[in-house]
BATOR-82912 format. One record per residue: residue in three letters; x negated, y, z of N, C-alpha, C in turn. Coordinates in pm, whole numbers, plus 32768, in hexadecimal, padded with zeros to 4 digits. Each point is the difference from the previous one (the first is absolute). Example, Ala and Ser with C-alpha at 12.3 -4.5 7.8 and 13.67 -1.06 7.14 Angstrom:
2
ALA7AD97DC7830C8059807780007FA680788000
SER802380697FB87FAE80778006804D806D8049
//
This chain:
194
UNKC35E68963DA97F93805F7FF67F7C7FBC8028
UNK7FCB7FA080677FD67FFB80067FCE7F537FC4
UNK804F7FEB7FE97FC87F977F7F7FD380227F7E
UNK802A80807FD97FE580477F9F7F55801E8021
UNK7FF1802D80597F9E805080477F977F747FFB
UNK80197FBD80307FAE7F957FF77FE77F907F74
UNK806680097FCE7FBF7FED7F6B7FDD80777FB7
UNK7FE9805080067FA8806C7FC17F807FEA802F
UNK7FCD7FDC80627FAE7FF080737FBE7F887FA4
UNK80467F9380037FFC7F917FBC7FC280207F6A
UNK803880107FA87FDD80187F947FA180587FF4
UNK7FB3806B803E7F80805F7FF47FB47F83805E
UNK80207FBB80307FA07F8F80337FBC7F837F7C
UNK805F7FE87FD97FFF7FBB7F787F9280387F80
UNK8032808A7FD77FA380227FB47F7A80238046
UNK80068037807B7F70800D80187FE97F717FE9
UNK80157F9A801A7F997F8E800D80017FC67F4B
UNK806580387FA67FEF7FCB7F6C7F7880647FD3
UNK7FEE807B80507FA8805B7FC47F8A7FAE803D
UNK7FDE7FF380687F817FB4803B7FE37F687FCB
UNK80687FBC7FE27FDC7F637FC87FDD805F7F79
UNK805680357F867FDA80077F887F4E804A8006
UNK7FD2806F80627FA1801E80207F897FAA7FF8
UNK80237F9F806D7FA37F9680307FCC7F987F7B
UNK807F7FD87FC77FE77F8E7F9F7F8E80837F88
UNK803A80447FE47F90805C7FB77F737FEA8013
UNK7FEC803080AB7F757FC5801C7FBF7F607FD1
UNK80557FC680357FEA7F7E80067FBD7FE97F4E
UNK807080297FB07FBF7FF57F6B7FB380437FD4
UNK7F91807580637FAB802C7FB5803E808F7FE9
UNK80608031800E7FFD80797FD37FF78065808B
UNK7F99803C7FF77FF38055805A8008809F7FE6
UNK808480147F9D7FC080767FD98098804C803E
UNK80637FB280428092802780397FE57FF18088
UNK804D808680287FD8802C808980847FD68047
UNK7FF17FDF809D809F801F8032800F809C8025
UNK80777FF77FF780268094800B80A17FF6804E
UNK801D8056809180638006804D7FFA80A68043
UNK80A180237FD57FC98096803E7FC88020808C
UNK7FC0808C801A7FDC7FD880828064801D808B
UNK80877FD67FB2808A802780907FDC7F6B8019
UNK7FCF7F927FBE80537F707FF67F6D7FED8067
UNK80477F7F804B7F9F7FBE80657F9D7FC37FBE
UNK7FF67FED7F787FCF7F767FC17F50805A7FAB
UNK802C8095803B7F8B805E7F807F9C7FD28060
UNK7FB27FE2808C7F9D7FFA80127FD07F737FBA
UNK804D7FA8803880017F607FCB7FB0802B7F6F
UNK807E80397FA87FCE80047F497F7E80138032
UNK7FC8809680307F95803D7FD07F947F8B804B
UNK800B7FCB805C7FB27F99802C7FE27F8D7F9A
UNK80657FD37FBA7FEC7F947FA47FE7805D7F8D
UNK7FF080687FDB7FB080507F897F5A7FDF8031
UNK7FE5804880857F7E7FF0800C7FAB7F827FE5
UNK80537FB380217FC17F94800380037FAD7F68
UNK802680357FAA801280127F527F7D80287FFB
UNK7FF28082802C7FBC803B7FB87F6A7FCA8009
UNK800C7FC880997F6F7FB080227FE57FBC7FAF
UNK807C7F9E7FCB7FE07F7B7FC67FDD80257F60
UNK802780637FFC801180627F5E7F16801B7FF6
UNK7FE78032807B7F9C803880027F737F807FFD
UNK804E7F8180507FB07F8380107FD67FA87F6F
UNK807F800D7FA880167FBA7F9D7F7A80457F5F
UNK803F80BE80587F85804F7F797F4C7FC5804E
UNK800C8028806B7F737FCA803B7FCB7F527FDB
UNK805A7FA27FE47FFE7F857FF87FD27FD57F65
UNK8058806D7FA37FE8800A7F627F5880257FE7
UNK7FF78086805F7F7A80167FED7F887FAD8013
UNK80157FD280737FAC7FC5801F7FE17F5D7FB9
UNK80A47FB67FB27FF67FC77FC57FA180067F7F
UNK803C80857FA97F9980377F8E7F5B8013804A
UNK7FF5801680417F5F800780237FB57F888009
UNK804E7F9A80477FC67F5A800080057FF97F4F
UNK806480127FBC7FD87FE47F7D7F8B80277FAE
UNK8020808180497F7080547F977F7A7FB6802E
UNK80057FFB807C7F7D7FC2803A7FDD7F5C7FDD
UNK80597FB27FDD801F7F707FBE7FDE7FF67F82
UNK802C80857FB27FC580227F877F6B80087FFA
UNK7FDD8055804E7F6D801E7FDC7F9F7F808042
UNK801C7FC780757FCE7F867FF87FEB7F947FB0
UNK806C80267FC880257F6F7F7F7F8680337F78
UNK8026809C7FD87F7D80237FB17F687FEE806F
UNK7FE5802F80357F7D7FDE805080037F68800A
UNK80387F8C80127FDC7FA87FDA7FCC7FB87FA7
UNK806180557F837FE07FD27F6A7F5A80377FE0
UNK7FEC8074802A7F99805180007F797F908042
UNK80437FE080787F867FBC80477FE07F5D7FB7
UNK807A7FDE7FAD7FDA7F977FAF7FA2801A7F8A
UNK801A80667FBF7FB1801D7FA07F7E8033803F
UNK7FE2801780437F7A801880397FB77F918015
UNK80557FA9803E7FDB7F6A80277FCD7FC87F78
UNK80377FED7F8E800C7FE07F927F7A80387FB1
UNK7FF0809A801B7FA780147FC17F657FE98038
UNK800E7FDC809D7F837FD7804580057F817FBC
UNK80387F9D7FD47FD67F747FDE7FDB800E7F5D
UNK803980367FB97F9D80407F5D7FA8802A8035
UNK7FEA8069805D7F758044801E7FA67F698005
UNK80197FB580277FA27F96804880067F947F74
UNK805C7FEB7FD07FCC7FB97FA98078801A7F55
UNK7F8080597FD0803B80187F7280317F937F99
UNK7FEF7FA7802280207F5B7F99809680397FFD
UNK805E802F8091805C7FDC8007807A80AA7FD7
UNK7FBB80717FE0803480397FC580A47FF77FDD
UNK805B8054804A807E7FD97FE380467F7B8000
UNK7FA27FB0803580647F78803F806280128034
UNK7FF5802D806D804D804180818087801B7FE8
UNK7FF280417F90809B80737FE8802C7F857F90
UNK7F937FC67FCC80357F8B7F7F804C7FA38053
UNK7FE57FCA808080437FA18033809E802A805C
UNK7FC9808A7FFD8072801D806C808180277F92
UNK7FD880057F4F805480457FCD80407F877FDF
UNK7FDE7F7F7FC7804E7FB77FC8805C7FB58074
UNK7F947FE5807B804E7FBB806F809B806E7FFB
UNK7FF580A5802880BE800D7FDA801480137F8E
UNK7FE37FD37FAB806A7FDE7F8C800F7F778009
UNK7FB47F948021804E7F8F800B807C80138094
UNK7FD680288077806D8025803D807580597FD5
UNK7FC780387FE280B680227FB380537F977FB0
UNK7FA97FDB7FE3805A7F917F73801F7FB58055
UNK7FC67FDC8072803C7F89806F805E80428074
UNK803A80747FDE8068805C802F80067FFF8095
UNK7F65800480247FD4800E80988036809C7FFF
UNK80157FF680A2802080B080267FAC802E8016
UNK8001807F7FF97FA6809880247F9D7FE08060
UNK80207FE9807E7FB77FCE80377F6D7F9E7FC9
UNK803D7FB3800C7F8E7F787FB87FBF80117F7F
UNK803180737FE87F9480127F727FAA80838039
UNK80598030803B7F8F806A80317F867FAA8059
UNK801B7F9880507F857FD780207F9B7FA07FAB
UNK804C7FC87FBF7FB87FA67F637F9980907FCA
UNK803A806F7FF07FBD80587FCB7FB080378050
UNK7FE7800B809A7F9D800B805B7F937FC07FDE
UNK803A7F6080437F9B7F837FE07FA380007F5B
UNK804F80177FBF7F9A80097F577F9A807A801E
UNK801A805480177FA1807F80447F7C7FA38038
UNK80397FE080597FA2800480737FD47F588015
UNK80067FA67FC87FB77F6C7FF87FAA800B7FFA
UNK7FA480517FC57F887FE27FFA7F8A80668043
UNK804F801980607FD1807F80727F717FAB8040
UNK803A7F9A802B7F8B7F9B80437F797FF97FBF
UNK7FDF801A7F6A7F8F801C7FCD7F8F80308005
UNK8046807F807E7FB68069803E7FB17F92805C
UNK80237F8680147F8A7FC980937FBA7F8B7FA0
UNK802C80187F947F907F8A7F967F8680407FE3
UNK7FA57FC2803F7F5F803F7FB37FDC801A7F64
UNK7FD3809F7FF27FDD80167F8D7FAE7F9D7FCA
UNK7FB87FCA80037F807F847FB980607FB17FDC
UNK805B7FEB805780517F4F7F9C807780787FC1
UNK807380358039805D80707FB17FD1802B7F65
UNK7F708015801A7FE880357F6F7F8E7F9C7F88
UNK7FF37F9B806C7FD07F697FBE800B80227F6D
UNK7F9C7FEF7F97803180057F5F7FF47F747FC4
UNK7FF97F9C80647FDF7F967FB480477FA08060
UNK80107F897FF480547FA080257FF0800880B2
UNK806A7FE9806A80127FF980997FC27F72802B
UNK7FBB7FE0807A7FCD7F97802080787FCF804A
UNK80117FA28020806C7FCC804B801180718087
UNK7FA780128038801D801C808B802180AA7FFB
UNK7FC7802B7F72801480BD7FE1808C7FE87FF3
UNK80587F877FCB803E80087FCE80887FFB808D
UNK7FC67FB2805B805F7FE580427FF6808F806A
UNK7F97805B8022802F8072801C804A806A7FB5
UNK80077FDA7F66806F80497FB4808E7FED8026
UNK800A7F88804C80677FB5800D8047804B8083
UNK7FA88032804A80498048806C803880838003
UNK7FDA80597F848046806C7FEE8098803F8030
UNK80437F587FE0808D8026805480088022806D
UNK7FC07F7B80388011804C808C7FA2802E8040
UNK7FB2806B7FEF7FE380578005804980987FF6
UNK80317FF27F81807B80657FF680778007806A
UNK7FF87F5E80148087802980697FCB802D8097
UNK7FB47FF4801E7F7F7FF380697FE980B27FF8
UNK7FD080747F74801380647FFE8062804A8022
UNK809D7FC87FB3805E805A7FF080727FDF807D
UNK7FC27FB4806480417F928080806280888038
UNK7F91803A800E802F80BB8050807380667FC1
UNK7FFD7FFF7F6E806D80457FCD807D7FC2801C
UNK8073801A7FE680808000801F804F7F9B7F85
UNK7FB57FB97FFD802F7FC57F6780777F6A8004
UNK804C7FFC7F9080527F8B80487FB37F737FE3
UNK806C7FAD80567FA97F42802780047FFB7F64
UNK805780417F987FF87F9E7F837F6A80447FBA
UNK7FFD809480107FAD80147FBC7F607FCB801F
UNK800F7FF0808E7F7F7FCB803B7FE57F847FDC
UNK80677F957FFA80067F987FAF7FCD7FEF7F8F
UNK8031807A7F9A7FCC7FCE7F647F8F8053800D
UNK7FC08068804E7F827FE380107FB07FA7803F
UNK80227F8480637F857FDD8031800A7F617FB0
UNK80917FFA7FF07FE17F587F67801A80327F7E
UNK7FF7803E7FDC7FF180407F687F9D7F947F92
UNK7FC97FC1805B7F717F9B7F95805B7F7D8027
UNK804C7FEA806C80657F87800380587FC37F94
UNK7FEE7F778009802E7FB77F9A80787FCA804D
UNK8065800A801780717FC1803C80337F7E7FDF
UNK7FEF7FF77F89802C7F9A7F8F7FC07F638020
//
């Protein structure tokens, strides 16, 4: 009888703990949507409802974590347009200043990604190739109108303050958030490597 008694004992010992491991591993993979559950004669119902609560926390951390994930996005989003925005502004202050160059800007920034694509650069690096074509010739803004809008041939020395436009630009745009490459192909963009 009382070996009987004690493997009965035994075996409701057993499944409680197959119900709590199969429980647990649940969590472990993400599913939080299975509760433990022990009646409340059994010693084990405060335990369950204790490891429910603490589900439900992690249940409640994970929706708060999503949200707040989606909000950094939305807000990443609209930075990313307000950037584009603040390039084209940029863009259109340097036409403002000198009409010769009318749609350069977007001319250089369009072919530079299509040759990056064809050179099967990633997302990344073309998105800043396509920054940099924008915005090279931002530095313009600190070239004097008298030589900028010169209609007749540059003297050497008009010529060599044309020459600083780059960096100038990089010297302008030092403050924005921009990457080393794109700052790069703006400030040697007139560089001959070769």
């Amino acid at each position: 009888v009382t070996y009987s008694l004690f493997a009965r004992i035994q075996d409701r010992l057993r499944q409680s703990y197959i119900k709590i491991s199969d429980w647990t591993n649940k969590i472990k993979s993400g599913d939080l949507t299975t509760r433990l559950t022990f009646s409340k004669n059994s010693d084990l119902y405060y335990i369950a409802e204790s490891f429910n609560a603490m589900r439900d926390a992690m249940q409640e951390l994970i929706v708060e974590n999503e949200n707040k994930i989606q909000d950094l996005n939305d807000k990443n989003e609209l930075l990313l347009s307000t950037n584009k925005e603040l390039c084209a502004s940029l863009v259109n202050a340097i036409e403002a200043k000198d009409k010769y160059t009318l749609g350069h800007s977007e001319r250089v920034a369009d072919y530079s990604v299509q040759i990056a694509k064809r050179l099967n650069m990633s997302e990344e690096e073309i998105e800043d190739i396509r920054v940099a074509g924008m915005l090279h010739d931002v530095g313009k803004i600190g070239v004097p109108d008298d030589i900028l809008k010169k209609p007749s041939r540059l003297t050497s020395s008009e010529y060599e303050e044309v020459k600083k436009h780059p960096a100038i630009g990089s010297w302008i745009l030092n403050t924005l958030d921009l990457s080393e490459n794109t700052m790069n192909a703006i400030n040697y963009h007139h560089e001959r490597f070769d």
